[in-house]
C-alpha positions as CSV (number, residue, x, y, z in Angstrom):
1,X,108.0,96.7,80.8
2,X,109.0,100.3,82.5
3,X,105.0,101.6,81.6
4,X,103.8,97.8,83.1
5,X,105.1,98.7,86.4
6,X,104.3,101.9,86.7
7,X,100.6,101.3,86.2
8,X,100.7,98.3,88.8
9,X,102.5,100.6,91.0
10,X,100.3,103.4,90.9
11,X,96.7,101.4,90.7
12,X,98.7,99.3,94.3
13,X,99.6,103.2,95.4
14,X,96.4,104.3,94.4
15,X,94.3,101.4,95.9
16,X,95.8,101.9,99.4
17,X,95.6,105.4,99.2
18,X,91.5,104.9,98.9
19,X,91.6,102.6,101.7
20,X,93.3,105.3,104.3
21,X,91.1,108.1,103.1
22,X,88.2,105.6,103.3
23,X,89.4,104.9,107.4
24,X,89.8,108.6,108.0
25,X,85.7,109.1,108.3
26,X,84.8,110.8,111.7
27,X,82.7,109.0,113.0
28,X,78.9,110.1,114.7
29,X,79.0,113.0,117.3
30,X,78.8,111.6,120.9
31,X,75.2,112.4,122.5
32,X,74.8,114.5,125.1
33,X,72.3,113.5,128.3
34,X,70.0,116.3,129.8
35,X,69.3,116.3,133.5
36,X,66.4,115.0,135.3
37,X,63.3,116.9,134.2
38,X,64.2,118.8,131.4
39,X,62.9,117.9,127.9
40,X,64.3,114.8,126.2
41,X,64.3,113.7,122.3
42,X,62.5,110.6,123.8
43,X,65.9,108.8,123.0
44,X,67.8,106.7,125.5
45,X,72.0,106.9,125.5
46,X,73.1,104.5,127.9
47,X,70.5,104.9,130.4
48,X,69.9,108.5,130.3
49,X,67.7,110.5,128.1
50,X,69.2,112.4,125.1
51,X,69.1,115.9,124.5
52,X,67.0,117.2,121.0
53,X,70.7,118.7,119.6
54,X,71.8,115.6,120.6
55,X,69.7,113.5,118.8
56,X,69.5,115.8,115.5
57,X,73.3,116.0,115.0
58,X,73.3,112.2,115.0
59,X,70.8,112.1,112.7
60,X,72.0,114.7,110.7
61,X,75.3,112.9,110.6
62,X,73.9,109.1,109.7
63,X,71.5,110.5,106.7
64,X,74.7,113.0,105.2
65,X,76.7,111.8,102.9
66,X,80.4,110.5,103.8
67,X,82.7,112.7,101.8
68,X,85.9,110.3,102.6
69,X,84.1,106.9,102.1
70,X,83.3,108.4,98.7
71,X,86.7,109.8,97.8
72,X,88.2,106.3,99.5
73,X,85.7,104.5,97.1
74,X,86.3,106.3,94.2
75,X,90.4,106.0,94.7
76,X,90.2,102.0,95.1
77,X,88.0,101.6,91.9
78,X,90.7,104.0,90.1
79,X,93.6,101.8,91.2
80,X,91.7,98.7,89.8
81,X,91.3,100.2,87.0
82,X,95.1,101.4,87.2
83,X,96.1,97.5,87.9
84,X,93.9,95.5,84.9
85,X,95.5,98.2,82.7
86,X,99.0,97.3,84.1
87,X,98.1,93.6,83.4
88,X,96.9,94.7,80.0
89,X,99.7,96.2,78.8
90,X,102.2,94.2,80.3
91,X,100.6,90.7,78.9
92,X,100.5,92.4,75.3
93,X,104.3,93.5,75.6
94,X,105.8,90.1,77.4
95,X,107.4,87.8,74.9
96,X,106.1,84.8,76.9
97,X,102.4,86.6,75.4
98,X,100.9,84.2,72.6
99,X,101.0,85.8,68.9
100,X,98.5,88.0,67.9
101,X,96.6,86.5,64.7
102,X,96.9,88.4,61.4
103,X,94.5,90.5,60.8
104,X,93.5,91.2,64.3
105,X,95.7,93.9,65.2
């Protein structure tokens, strides 16, 4: 029963740990208007044209890949796994569990 609970509590641990790192993305850079005249990316932020660094550090940012969302991801499929093993183990060892039939084991 001790193991049981220790893989629900570390897949629950684990699961929520995957959903903070998953939250702690930053999110785009801000863009960055250029004055009156000067070359423009041709892109329009709130009504004023966007600077080319602008525009390619946004860019660069939406086609990278997220490093946390991937960590988060990969914690929260780990702490399911974690949990269906708790359940697992925990349904095999609880005398309420139906008998295994002979020969299966």
């Amino acid at each position: 029963m001790a193991k049981t609970r220790i893989w629900l509590a570390l897949g629950l641990l684990l699961m929520l740990l995957g959903v903070v790192v998953f939250l702690l993305q930053p999110g785009p850079p801000d863009g960055e208007c250029v004055p009156e005249g000067a070359p423009s990316s041709g892109w329009v932020i709130s009504d004023c044209p966007m600077s080319e660094e602008s525009y390619a550090e946004i860019r660069d940012y939406e086609t990278s890949p997220k490093p946390f969302r991937i960590a988060g991801l990969i914690l929260v499929v780990t702490g399911l796994a974690a949990l269906v093993v708790g359940f697992v183990t925990g349904r095999r060892s609880s005398p309420d569990a139906p008998p295994t039939p002979p020969g299966t084991a």
